[in-house]
N, C-alpha and C positions, 0 to 999 in steps of 0.2 A: 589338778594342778601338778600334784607330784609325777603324776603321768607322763604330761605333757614334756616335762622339763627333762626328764630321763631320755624320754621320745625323740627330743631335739638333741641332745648327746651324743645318742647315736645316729641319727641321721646324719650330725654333721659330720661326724668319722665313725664309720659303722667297723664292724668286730674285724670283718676280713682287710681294712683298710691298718689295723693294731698287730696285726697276727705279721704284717713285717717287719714289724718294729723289733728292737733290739729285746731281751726277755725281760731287762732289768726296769726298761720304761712300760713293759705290758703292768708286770710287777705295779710299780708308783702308780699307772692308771687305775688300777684295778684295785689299790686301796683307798686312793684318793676316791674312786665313784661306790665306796662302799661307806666309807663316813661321810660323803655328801647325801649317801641316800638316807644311810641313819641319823641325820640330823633332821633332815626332812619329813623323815615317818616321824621323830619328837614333833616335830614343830605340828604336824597334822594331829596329832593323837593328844595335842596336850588339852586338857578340859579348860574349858572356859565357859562363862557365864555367859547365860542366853541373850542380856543384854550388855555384856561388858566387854569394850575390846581386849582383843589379846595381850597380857601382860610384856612388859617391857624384854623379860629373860627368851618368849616366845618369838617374838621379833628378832631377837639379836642372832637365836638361833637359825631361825630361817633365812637371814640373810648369811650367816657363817653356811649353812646348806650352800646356798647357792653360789659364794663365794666358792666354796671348795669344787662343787662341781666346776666350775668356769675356770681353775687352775687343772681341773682333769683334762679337759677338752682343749684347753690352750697346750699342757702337755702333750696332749696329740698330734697337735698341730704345730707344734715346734721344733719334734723329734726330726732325730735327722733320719731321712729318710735312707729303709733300707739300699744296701749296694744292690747292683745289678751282676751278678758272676757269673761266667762262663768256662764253663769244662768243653774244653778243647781236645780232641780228638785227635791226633795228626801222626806222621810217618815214626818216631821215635815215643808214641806212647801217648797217654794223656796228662794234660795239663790244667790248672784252676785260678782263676784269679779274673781282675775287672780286664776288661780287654776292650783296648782303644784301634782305629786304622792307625800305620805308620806308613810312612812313604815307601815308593820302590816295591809292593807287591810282599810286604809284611806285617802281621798284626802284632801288636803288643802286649802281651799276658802282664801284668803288676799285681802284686800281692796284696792281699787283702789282708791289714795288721787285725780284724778282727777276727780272723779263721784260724781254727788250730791248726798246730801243722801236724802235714802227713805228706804223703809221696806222692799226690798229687797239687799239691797246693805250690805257687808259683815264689821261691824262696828270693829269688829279685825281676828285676824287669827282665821279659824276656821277648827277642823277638822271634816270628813263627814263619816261614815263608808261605803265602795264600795259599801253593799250589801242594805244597804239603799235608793241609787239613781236608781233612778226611769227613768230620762234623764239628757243630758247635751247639751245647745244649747249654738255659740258662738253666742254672739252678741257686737254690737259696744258700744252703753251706758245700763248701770242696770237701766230699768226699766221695773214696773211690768205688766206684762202681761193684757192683757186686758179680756180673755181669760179664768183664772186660777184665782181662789182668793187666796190672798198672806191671810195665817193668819199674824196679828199680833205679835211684838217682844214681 
Protein backbone atom coordinates (compact mmCIF):
# COMPACT_ATOMS: atom_id res chain seq x y z
CA UNK A 1 0.00 0.00 0.00
CA UNK A 2 2.78 2.29 1.07
CA UNK A 3 4.06 1.64 -2.37
CA UNK A 4 1.61 2.19 -4.29
CA UNK A 5 0.72 5.60 -2.56
CA UNK A 6 4.62 7.06 -2.90
CA UNK A 7 4.22 5.46 -6.64
CA UNK A 8 1.24 7.67 -7.39
CA UNK A 9 3.19 10.91 -5.94
CA UNK A 10 5.44 10.69 -8.21
CA UNK A 11 3.82 9.67 -11.24
CA UNK A 12 1.54 12.55 -10.75
CA UNK A 13 4.57 14.98 -10.61
CA UNK A 14 7.66 13.01 -11.20
CA UNK A 15 11.30 14.32 -9.84
CA UNK A 16 12.27 16.24 -13.34
CA UNK A 17 8.87 17.95 -13.34
CA UNK A 18 10.14 19.44 -9.32
CA UNK A 19 13.81 20.10 -10.31
CA UNK A 20 12.04 23.50 -12.02
CA UNK A 21 10.62 24.58 -9.34
CA UNK A 22 11.87 27.32 -7.27
CA UNK A 23 14.78 25.44 -4.56
CA UNK A 24 12.83 26.70 -1.55
CA UNK A 25 9.51 24.70 -2.83
CA UNK A 26 11.78 21.51 -3.79
CA UNK A 27 12.87 22.08 -0.10
CA UNK A 28 8.93 21.94 1.53
CA UNK A 29 8.45 19.00 -0.89
CA UNK A 30 11.04 17.13 0.01
CA UNK A 31 10.27 17.36 3.82
CA UNK A 32 6.65 17.36 3.52
CA UNK A 33 7.21 13.54 1.47
CA UNK A 34 9.69 12.62 4.16
CA UNK A 35 7.31 12.86 7.11
CA UNK A 36 4.34 11.59 5.09
CA UNK A 37 6.55 8.65 4.41
CA UNK A 38 7.62 8.35 8.10
CA UNK A 39 4.21 8.21 9.17
CA UNK A 40 3.40 5.64 6.93
CA UNK A 41 6.21 3.14 7.59
CA UNK A 42 4.71 3.89 11.77
CA UNK A 43 1.38 3.22 10.68
CA UNK A 44 2.71 -0.17 8.58
CA UNK A 45 5.22 -1.38 11.28
CA UNK A 46 2.97 -0.64 14.25
CA UNK A 47 2.07 -4.28 15.93
CA UNK A 48 -1.27 -5.22 16.15
CA UNK A 49 -3.29 -8.22 17.24
CA UNK A 50 -3.91 -10.99 14.91
CA UNK A 51 -7.49 -10.49 15.59
CA UNK A 52 -7.81 -7.01 16.67
CA UNK A 53 -8.33 -4.00 14.52
CA UNK A 54 -5.86 -1.32 14.41
CA UNK A 55 -5.86 0.92 17.28
CA UNK A 56 -7.37 4.29 17.05
CA UNK A 57 -3.57 6.28 17.39
CA UNK A 58 -2.69 3.84 14.20
CA UNK A 59 -5.50 5.23 12.11
CA UNK A 60 -5.19 8.79 12.98
CA UNK A 61 -1.78 8.31 11.90
CA UNK A 62 -2.16 6.83 8.67
CA UNK A 63 -4.56 9.24 7.71
CA UNK A 64 -2.16 12.30 9.06
CA UNK A 65 0.50 10.10 6.32
CA UNK A 66 -1.71 10.45 3.88
CA UNK A 67 -2.97 13.94 4.55
CA UNK A 68 0.68 15.14 4.47
CA UNK A 69 1.54 13.40 1.34
CA UNK A 70 -1.70 15.05 -0.60
CA UNK A 71 -0.37 18.74 0.84
CA UNK A 72 3.15 17.47 -0.82
CA UNK A 73 1.72 16.75 -4.24
CA UNK A 74 -0.76 19.62 -4.06
CA UNK A 75 2.49 21.74 -3.39
CA UNK A 76 3.64 20.58 -6.60
CA UNK A 77 1.05 21.32 -8.30
CA UNK A 78 0.39 24.77 -7.12
CA UNK A 79 3.83 25.99 -7.41
CA UNK A 80 4.31 28.53 -9.68
CA UNK A 81 5.69 27.39 -12.45
CA UNK A 82 9.31 27.85 -13.35
CA UNK A 83 10.03 31.09 -15.86
CA UNK A 84 11.02 30.56 -19.29
CA UNK A 85 14.47 32.75 -19.90
CA UNK A 86 16.16 33.57 -22.69
CA UNK A 87 20.03 34.75 -23.18
CA UNK A 88 19.93 36.64 -26.11
CA UNK A 89 22.81 37.00 -28.29
CA UNK A 90 22.72 40.13 -30.49
CA UNK A 91 25.10 43.04 -32.10
CA UNK A 92 26.07 44.97 -28.57
CA UNK A 93 26.56 41.73 -26.61
CA UNK A 94 24.46 39.36 -24.60
CA UNK A 95 21.35 39.85 -22.75
CA UNK A 96 18.92 37.72 -20.15
CA UNK A 97 15.55 37.82 -19.04
CA UNK A 98 11.83 36.58 -20.19
CA UNK A 99 11.46 37.68 -23.70
CA UNK A 100 8.16 38.63 -25.28
CA UNK A 101 7.48 39.66 -29.45
CA UNK A 102 7.02 43.47 -29.63
CA UNK A 103 5.81 45.29 -32.50
CA UNK A 104 7.73 46.75 -35.58
CA UNK A 105 10.48 44.00 -35.78
CA UNK A 106 11.51 44.04 -31.82
CA UNK A 107 11.60 41.61 -29.11
CA UNK A 108 11.46 42.52 -25.54
CA UNK A 109 14.01 41.32 -22.90
CA UNK A 110 12.06 42.05 -19.05
CA UNK A 111 13.75 41.19 -15.92
CA UNK A 112 13.37 38.33 -14.20
CA UNK A 113 13.08 39.78 -10.14
CA UNK A 114 14.08 36.33 -9.37
CA UNK A 115 17.64 36.31 -10.88
CA UNK A 116 20.55 37.65 -9.34
CA UNK A 117 22.10 40.36 -10.90
CA UNK A 118 24.93 40.33 -13.20
CA UNK A 119 25.94 41.83 -16.48
CA UNK A 120 23.95 39.97 -18.32
CA UNK A 121 20.69 39.87 -16.74
CA UNK A 122 18.07 42.51 -18.18
CA UNK A 123 18.12 45.58 -15.38
CA UNK A 124 14.65 46.97 -17.19
CA UNK A 125 12.60 46.25 -20.22
CA UNK A 126 14.49 46.35 -22.99
CA UNK A 127 13.82 46.28 -26.64
CA UNK A 128 16.16 44.33 -29.28
CA UNK A 129 15.76 44.84 -32.86
CA UNK A 130 15.13 41.14 -34.65
CA UNK A 131 17.72 41.78 -37.15
CA UNK A 132 20.26 42.44 -34.55
CA UNK A 133 20.06 38.82 -32.76
CA UNK A 134 22.54 36.86 -33.60
CA UNK A 135 20.86 33.76 -31.34
CA UNK A 136 18.62 33.02 -28.67
CA UNK A 137 19.21 30.20 -26.04
CA UNK A 138 16.54 29.17 -23.26
CA UNK A 139 18.13 28.69 -20.24
CA UNK A 140 17.19 28.07 -16.45
CA UNK A 141 19.35 31.17 -14.58
CA UNK A 142 21.00 34.37 -16.53
CA UNK A 143 24.33 33.69 -16.28
CA UNK A 144 27.26 34.61 -18.39
CA UNK A 145 28.53 32.36 -20.54
CA UNK A 146 31.79 31.13 -20.04
CA UNK A 147 32.38 30.80 -23.57
CA UNK A 148 31.38 34.49 -24.84
CA UNK A 149 32.74 37.60 -23.32
CA UNK A 150 29.73 39.71 -22.06
CA UNK A 151 30.91 43.44 -22.65
CA UNK A 152 30.26 45.60 -19.96
CA UNK A 153 27.01 47.75 -19.13
Amino acid sequence: MLTAVLAAALILRGPEDLAGLHWSIQVTIALLLAVAFTLLVRTVLAPAGPAAAPPAGVRVQAAAGLAVLGVAVLTGWLAPAPSSLMQVVYDHGIICGQVSLAPDGYITVDPDPGQAENRITAKARTLVPKESIHGMTEVRICEPPATVPTPAP
